[in-house]
C-alpha positions as CSV (number, residue, x, y, z in Angstrom):
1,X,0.0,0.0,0.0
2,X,0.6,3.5,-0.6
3,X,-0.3,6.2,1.5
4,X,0.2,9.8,0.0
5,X,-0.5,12.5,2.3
6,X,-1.3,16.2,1.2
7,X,-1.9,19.3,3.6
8,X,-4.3,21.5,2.7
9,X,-3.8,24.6,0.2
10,X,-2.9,28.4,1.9
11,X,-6.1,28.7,4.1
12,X,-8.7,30.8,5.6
13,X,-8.4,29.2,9.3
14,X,-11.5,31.7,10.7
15,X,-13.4,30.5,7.9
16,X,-12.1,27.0,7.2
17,X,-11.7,27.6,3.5
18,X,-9.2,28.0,1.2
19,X,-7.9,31.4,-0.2
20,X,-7.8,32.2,-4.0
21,X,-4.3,31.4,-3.5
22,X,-5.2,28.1,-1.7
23,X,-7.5,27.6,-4.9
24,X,-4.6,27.9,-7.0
25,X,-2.4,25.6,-5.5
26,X,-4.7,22.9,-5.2
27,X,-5.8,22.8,-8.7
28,X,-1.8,22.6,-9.6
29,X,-1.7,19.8,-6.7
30,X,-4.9,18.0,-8.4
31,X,-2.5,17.8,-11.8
32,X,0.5,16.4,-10.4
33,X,-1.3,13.6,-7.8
34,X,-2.4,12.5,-11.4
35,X,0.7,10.7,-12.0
36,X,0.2,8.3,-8.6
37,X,-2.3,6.3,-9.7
38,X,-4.2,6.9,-6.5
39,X,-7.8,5.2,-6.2
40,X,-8.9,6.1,-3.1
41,X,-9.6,9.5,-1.3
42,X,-10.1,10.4,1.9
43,X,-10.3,14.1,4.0
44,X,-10.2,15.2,7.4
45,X,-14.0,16.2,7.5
46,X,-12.4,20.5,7.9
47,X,-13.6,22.6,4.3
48,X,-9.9,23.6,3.7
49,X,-8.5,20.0,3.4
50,X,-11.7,18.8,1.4
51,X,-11.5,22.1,-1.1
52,X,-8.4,20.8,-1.6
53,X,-9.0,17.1,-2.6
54,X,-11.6,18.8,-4.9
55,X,-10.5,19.2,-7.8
56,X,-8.1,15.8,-8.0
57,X,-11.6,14.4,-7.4
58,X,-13.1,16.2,-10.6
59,X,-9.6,15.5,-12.3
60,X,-9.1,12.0,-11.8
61,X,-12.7,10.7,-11.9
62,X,-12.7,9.2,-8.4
63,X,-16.2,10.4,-7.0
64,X,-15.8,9.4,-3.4
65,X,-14.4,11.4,-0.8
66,X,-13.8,8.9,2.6
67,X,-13.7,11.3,5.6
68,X,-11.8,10.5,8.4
69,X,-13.1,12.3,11.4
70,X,-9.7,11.7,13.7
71,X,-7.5,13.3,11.3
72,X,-8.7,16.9,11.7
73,X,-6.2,19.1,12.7
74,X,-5.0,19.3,16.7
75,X,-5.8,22.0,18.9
76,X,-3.5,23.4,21.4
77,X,-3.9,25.6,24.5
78,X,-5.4,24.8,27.6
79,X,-8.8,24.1,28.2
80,X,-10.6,27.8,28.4
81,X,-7.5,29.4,26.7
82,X,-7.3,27.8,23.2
83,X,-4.2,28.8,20.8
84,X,-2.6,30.3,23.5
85,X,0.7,30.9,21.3
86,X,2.5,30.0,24.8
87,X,1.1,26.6,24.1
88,X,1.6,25.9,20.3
89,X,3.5,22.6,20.3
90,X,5.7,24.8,17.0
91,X,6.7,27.7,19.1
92,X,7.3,25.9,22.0
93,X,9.8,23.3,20.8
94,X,12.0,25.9,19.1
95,X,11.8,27.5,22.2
96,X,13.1,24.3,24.1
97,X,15.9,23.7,21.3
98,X,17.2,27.2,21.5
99,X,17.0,25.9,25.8
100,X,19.3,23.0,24.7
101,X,16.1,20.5,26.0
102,X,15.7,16.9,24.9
103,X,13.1,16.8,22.1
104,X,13.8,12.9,21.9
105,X,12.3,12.9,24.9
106,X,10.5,9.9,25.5
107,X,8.3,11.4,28.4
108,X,7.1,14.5,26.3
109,X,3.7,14.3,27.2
110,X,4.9,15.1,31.1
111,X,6.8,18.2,30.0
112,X,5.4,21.5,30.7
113,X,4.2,22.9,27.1
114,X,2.7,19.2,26.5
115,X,1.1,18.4,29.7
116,X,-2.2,19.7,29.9
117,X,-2.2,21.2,26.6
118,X,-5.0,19.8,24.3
119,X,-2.4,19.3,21.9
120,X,-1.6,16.5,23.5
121,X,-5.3,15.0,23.7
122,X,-5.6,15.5,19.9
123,X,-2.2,13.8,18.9
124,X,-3.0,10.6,21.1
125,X,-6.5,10.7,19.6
126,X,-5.0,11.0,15.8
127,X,-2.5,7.8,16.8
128,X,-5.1,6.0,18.5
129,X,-7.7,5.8,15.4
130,X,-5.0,5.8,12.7
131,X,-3.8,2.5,14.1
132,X,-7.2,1.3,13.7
133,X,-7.8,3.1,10.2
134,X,-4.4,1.3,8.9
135,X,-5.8,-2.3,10.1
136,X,-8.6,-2.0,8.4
137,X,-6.8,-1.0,5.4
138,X,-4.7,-4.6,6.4
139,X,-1.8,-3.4,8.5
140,X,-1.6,-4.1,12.2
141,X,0.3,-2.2,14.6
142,X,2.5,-5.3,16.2
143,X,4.9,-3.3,18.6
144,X,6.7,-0.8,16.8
145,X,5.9,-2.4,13.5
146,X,2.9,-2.8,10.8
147,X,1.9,-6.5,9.9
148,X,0.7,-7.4,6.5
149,X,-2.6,-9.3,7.6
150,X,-3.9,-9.0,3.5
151,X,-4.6,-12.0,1.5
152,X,-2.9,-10.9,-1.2
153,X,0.3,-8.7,-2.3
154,X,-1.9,-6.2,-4.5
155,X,-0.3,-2.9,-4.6
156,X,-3.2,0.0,-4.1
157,X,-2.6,4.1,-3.3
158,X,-4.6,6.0,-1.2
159,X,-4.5,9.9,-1.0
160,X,-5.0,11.3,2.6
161,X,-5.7,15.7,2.5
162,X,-5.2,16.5,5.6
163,X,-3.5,19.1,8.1
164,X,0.0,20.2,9.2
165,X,-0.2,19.5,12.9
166,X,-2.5,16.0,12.5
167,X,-0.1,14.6,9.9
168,X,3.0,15.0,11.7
169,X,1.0,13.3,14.6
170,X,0.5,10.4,12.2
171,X,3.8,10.5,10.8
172,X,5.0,10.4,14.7
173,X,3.2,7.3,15.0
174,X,4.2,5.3,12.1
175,X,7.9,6.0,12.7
176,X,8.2,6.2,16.3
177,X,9.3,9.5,16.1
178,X,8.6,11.9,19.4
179,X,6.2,14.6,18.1
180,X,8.4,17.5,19.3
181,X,11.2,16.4,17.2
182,X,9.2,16.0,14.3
183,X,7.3,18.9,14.9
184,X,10.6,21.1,14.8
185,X,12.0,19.2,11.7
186,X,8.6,18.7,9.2
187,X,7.4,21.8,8.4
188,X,5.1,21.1,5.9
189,X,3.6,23.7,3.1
190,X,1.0,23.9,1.8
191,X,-0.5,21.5,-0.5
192,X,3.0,19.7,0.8
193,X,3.0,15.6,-0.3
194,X,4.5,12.9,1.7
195,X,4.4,9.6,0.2
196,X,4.8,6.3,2.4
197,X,4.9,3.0,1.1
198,X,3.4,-0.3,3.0
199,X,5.0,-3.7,2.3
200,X,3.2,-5.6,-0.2
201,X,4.3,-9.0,1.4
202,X,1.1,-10.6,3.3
203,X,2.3,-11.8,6.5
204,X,5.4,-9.4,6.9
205,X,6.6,-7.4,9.7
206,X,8.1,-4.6,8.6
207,X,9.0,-0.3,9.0
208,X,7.4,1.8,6.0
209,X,9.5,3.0,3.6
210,X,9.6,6.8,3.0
211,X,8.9,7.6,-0.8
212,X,8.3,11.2,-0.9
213,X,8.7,13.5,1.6
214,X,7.2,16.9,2.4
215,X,7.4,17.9,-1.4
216,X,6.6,21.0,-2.1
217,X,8.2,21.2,-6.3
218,X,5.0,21.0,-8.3
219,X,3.9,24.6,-7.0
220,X,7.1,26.2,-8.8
């Protein structure tokens, strides 16, 4: 299996839409996902990431968009104070590498910008459910692994539009990457693809293979 993921185009977050810009971008984006032979589709269920898998729905034919509730994108701040800046898991760990902290950390959830932040509530959610998205798709978390539990060694691509913040939560899962460190390394633009590969081999226990990543060329 492949699994291509695409953040959104440039957005308007108050209105959850895309700009003209945003418009733009995805269009260009609809033309080059053309070449992946993608033949399913599915959308965090926010109007930004599904105006962006518009028009490669129109383009390629494909009329149905899956939506994946758990992959909209995280919040942060606390409870009664959302997007508190002070709490925005992107400020915050550049803040803690210029401090010469751990973001390897293996406890990260206990440290102060991550503990009661409900960025950390939406991250677990997004790992939680995508582990049970990816077995039904026939490959089962088995430790830090995926097992092939298909029948068969048919190769299919699926395109995931989602977010910036509930794609690197995904990405933190399927690599076993701490999210702070992948938060401060993947900064990914808009309309940005990332494409991961699934072995083919039923019954194998194996670590994805990177494709693509965070490509960003085909709005030049």
């Amino acid at each position: 299996m492949r699994l291509i993921l695409i953040r959104h185009g440039d957005p308007n977050y108050e209105l959850d839409c895309l700009t003209e810009l945003g418009q733009k971008q995805a269009k260009i984006t609809a033309q080059r996902l053309l070449k992946e032979g993608i033949q399913e589709v599915y959308s965090s269920p926010m109007g930004r990431a599904k105006q962006t898998a518009q028009p490669f729905l129109d383009a390629s034919g494909i009329k149905n968009m899956q939506i994946l509730d758990f992959m909209k994108e995280i919040r942060y701040g606390l409870e009664n104070d959302l997007y508190n800046q002070d709490y925005s898991p992107w400020v915050g760990v550049d803040r803690m590498a210029n401090q010469g902290e751990d973001l390897q950390n293996p406890n990260w959830r206990s440290l102060p910008l991550f503990k009661d932040n409900t960025a950390t509530v939406d991250i677990d959610l997004v790992q939680a459910a995508s582990d049970k998205w990816l077995e039904s798709l026939g490959y089962k978390r088995q430790g830090l692994y995926y097992k092939n539990i298909r029948d068969d060694d048919a190769q299919f691509t699926l395109a995931l539009f989602s977010h910036g913040g509930s794609s690197t939560a995904l990405l933190s899962r399927i690599f076993n990457i701490p999210f702070p460190l992948l938060c401060a390394s993947l900064h990914i633009p808009h309309t940005g693809i990332t494409i991961i590969r699934f072995d083919r081999t039923p019954g194998k226990v194996s670590v994805p293979v990177v494709e693509l990543m965070n490509d960003g060329n085909h709005l030049k």
